[in-house]
C-alpha positions as CSV (number, residue, x, y, z in Angstrom):
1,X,197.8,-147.4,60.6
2,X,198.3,-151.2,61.6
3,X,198.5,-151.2,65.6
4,X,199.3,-155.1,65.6
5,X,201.3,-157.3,63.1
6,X,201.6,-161.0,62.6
7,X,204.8,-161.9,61.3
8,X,205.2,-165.5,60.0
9,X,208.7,-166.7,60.0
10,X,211.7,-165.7,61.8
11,X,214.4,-165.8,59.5
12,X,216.8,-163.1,58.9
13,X,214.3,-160.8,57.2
14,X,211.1,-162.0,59.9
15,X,213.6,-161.3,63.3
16,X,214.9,-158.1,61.6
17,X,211.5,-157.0,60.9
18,X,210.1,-158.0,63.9
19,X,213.1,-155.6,65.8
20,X,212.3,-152.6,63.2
21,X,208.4,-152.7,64.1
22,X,209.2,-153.3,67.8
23,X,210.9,-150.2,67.7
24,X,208.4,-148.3,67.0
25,X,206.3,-149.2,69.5
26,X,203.6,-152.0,67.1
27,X,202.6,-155.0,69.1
28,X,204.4,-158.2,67.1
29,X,203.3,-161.9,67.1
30,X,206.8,-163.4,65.5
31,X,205.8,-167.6,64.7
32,X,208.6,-169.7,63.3
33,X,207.5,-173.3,62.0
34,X,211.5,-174.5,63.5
35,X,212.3,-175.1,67.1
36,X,214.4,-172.1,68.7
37,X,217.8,-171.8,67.3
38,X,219.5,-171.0,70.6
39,X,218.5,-174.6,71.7
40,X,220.7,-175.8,69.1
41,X,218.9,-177.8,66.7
42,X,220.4,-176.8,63.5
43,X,220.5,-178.7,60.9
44,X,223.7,-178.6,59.3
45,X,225.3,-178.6,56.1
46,X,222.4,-176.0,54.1
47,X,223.0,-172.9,55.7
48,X,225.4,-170.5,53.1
49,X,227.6,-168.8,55.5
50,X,226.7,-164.6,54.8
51,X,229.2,-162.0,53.4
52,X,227.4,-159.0,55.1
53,X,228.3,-155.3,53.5
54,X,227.7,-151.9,54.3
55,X,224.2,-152.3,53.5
56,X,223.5,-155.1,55.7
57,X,225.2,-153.2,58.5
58,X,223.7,-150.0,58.0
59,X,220.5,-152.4,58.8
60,X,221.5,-154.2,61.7
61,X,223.0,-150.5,63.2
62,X,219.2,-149.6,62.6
63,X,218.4,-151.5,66.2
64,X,221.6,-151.0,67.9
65,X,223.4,-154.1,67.1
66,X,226.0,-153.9,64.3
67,X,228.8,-154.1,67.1
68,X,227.4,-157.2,68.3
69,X,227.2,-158.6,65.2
70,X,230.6,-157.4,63.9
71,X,232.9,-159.1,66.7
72,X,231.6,-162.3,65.4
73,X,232.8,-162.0,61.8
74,X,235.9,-161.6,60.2
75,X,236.2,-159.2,57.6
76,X,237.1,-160.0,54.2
77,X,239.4,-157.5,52.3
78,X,239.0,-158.8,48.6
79,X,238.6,-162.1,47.1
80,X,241.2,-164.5,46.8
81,X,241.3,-166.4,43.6
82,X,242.6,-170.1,43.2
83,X,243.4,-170.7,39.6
84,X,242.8,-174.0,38.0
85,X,246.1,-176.2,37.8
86,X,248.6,-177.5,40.2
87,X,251.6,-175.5,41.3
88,X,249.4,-172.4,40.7
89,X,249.9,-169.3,43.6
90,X,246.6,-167.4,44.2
91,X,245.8,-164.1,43.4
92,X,244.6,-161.3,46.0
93,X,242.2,-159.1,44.4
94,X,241.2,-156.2,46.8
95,X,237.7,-154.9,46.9
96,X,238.5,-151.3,47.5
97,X,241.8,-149.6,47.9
98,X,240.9,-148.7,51.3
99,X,241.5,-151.3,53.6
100,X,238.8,-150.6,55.9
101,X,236.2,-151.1,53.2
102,X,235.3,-155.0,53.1
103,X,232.7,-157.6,53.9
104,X,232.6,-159.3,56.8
105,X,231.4,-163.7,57.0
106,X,229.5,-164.4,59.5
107,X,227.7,-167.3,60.4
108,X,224.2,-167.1,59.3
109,X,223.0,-169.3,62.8
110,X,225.0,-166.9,65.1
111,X,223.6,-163.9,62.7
112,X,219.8,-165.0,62.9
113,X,219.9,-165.9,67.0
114,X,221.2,-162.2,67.3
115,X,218.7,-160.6,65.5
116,X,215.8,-163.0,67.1
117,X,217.2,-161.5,70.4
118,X,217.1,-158.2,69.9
119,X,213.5,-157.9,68.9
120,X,212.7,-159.7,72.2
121,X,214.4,-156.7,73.9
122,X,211.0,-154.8,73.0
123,X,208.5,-155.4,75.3
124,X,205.6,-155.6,72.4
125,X,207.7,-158.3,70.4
126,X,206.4,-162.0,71.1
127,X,207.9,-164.9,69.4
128,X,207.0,-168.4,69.0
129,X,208.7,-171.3,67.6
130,X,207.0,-174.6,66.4
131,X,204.1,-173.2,65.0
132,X,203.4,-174.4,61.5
133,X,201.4,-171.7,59.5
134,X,199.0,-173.8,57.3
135,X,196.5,-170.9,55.9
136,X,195.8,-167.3,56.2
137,X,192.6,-165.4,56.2
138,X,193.2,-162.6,54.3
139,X,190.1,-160.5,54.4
140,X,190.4,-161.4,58.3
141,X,194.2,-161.0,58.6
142,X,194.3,-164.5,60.8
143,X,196.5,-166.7,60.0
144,X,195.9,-170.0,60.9
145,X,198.8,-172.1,63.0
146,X,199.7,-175.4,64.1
147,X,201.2,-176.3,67.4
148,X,204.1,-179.3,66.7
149,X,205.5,-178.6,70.1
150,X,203.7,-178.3,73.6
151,X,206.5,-175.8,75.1
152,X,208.5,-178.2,77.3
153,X,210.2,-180.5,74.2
154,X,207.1,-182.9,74.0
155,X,206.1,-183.2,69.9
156,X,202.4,-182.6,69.7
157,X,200.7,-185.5,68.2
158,X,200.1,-184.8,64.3
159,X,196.4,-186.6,64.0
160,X,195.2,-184.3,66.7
161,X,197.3,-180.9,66.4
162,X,196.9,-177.7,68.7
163,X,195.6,-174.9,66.3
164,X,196.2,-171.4,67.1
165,X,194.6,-168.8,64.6
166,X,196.4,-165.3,65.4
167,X,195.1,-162.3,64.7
168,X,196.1,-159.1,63.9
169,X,195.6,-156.1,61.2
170,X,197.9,-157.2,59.1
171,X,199.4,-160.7,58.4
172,X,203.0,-160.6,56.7
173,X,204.9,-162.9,55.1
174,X,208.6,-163.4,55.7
175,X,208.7,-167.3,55.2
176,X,211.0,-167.8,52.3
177,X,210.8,-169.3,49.2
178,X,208.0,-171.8,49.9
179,X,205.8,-169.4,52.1
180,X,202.4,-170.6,53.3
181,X,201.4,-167.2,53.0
182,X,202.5,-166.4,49.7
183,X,200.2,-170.4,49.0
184,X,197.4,-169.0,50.5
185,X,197.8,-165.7,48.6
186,X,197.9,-167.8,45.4
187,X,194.8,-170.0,46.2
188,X,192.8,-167.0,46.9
189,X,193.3,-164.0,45.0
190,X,192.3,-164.1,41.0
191,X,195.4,-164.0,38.6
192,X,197.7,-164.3,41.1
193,X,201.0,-164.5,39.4
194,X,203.5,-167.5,39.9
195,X,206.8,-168.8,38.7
196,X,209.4,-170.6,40.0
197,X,212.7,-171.0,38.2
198,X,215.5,-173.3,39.5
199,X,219.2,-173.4,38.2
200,X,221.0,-176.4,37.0
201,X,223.3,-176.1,39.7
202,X,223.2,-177.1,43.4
203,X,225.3,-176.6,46.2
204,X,226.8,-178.6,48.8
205,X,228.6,-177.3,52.0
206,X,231.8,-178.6,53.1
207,X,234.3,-178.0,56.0
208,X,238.4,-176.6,55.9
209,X,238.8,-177.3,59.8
210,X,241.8,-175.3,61.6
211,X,245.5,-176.5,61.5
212,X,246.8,-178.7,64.1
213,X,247.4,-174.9,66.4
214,X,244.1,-173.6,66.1
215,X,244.9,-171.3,63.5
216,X,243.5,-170.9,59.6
217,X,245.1,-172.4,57.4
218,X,244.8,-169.9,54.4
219,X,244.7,-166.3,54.1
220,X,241.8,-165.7,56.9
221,X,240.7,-162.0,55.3
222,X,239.4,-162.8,52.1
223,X,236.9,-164.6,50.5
224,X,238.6,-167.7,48.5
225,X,237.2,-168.2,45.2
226,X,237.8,-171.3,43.1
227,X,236.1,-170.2,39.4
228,X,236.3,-173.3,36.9
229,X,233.9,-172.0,34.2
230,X,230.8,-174.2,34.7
231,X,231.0,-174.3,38.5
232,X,232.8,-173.4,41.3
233,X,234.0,-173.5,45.2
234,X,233.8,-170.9,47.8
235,X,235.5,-170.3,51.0
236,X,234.1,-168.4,54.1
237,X,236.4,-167.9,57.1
238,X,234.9,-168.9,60.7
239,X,235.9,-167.2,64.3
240,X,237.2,-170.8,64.9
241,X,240.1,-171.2,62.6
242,X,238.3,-173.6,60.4
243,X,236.7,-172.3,56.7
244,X,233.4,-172.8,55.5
245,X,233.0,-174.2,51.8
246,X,230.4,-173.9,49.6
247,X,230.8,-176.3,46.2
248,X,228.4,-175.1,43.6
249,X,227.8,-177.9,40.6
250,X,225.5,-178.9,38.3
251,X,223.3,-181.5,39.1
252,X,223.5,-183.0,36.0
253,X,225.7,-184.0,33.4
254,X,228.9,-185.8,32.5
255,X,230.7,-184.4,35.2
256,X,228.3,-183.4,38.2
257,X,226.4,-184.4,41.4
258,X,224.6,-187.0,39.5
259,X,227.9,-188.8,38.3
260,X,230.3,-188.6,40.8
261,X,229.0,-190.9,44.1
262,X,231.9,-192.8,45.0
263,X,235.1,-191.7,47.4
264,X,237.4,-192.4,44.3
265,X,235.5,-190.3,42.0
266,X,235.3,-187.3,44.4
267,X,239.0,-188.0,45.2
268,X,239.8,-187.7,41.6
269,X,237.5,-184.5,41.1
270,X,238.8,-182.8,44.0
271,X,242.2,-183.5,43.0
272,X,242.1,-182.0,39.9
273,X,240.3,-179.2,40.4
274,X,240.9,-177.9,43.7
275,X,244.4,-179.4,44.3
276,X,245.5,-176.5,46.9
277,X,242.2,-177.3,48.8
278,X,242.1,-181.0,49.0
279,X,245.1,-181.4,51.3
280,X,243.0,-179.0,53.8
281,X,239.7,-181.4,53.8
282,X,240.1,-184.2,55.9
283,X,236.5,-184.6,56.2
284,X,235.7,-184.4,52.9
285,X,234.5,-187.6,51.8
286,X,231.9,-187.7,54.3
287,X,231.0,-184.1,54.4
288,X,230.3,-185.1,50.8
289,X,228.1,-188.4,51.1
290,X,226.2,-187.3,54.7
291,X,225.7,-183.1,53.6
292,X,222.4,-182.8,51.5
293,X,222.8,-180.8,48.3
294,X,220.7,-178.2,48.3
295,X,218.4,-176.5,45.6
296,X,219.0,-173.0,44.2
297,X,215.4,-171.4,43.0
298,X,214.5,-168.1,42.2
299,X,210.3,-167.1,42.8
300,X,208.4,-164.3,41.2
301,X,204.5,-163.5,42.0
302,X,202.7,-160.2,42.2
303,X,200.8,-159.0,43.0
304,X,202.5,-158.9,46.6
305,X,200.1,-157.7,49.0
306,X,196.7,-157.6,49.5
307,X,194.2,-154.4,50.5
308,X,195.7,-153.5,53.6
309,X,195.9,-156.8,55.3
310,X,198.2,-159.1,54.2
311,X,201.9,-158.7,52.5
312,X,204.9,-160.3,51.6
């Protein structure tokens, strides 16, 4: 059995992995190609917040910190629906007719620093931020890193980069959808399998900030749902009074990222289609012109591991 892993990237799934293996006593190596997210340098306006269930819970009560976790969030008791059309009440719909069975948003920044620290409780976790995996020696389970920051803040200069090659008996991959290791998988084992598919639509986050006393202004224990047939708008509730939104759209087509670029066309949009919600976005026009819209793809590939070395 593997006495030492290399984990590279420490997402959700990385620093929850990293805990799990910690816990039973393996020696980790945990790189992340981002700066520490406790220092915080997030990049804002990408990050979906999380609905987390019973199964993510069960996970996080795995390592002792689904308390934690939980007096962060906010549960959500059903969805509630906004209906197209002016004038028009929205409609609770309850998940379960026991109130105690919900999901619960969370932030997935506050979610991800937890998770990072509680594999550093175990004293055989290490973790490492700013280290860029660029290849991975799969027969050797090494994978090959670069250095982009020195430890005290100073960038490492890109024509001559600090490489670190870390070793251990097994080399995993929990780097997302455009993993290096999954590349380097791809490059070197025959008939490696590959698609990528992405949808038509996109997504761009936006902000319901808390009324003038702090408080939310709309129901704060549901998840608020505005369904209009080709796309839609979701709403996540924050510890802070203010709502997280979520606009999912195509990227193309008469009506659609593409088309509407100036304030009086996303005035007009917004107006008409989320007419209950507009009133509540003071920000919107430049949470709309400075947040990126993001991509939505979906990755297959297989085979997913290789001998005994190297995984995804």
């Amino acid at each position: 059995m593997p006495a030492k892993f290399v984990l590279i990237g420490s997402g959700l799934a990385g620093g929850l992995l990293a805990a799990y293996l910690g816990r039973r006593g393996y020696d980790v190596d945990l790189y992340e190609r981002r700066t520490d997210p406790r220092e915080g340098n997030i990049v804002g306006g990408r990050s979906i917040n999380l609905a987390v269930s019973t199964r993510g819970i069960h996970a996080l009560e795995q390592i002792g910190i689904a308390n934690e976790v939980l007096q962060h969030a906010i549960p959500m008791r059903g969805r509630m629906i906004h209906p197209a059309g002016a004038g028009r009440a929205p409609i609770f719909v309850p998940y379960d007719v026991d109130p105690k069975k919900c999901i619960n948003s969370i932030g997935r920044a506050a979610l991800n620093t937890t998770v990072i620290e509680a594999a550093q409780r175990y004293p055989t976790v290490r973790v490492y931020f700013n280290h860029k995996c660029t290849d991975v020696d799969l027969d050797g389970a090494v994978a090959h890193l670069e250095e982009t920051d020195d430890g005290v803040g100073a960038a490492v200069s890109a024509a001559n980069p600090k490489i670190i090659r870390a070793r251990g008996d097994a080399v995993i991959g929990v780097d997302g959808a455009f993993s290096a290791v999954r590349q380097s998988m791809q490059l070197k084992i025959d008939n490696f399998q590959y698609d990528e598919s992405y949808l038509a639509h996109g997504y761009k986050e936006l902000m319901i900030p808390p009324g003038r006393d702090g408080s939310w202004q709309m129901e704060k224990n549901a998840l608020h749902i505005w369904p209009r047939k080709s796309f839609m708008m979701i709403a996540l509730p924050n510890p802070d009074g203010s709502f997280t939104c979520t606009l999912f759209w195509e990227f193309e087509g008469p009506r659609s990222f593409a088309t509407t670029k100036t304030d009086d066309q996303v005035c007009d949009f917004f107006r008409e289609e989320f007419p209950d919600a507009m009133p509540l976005m003071p920000t919107l026009l430049q949470d709309f012109k400075v947040n990126p819209t993001g991509s939505l793809v979906t990755i297959r590939c297989g085979p997913w591991f290789y001998k005994d070395k190297v995984a995804l």
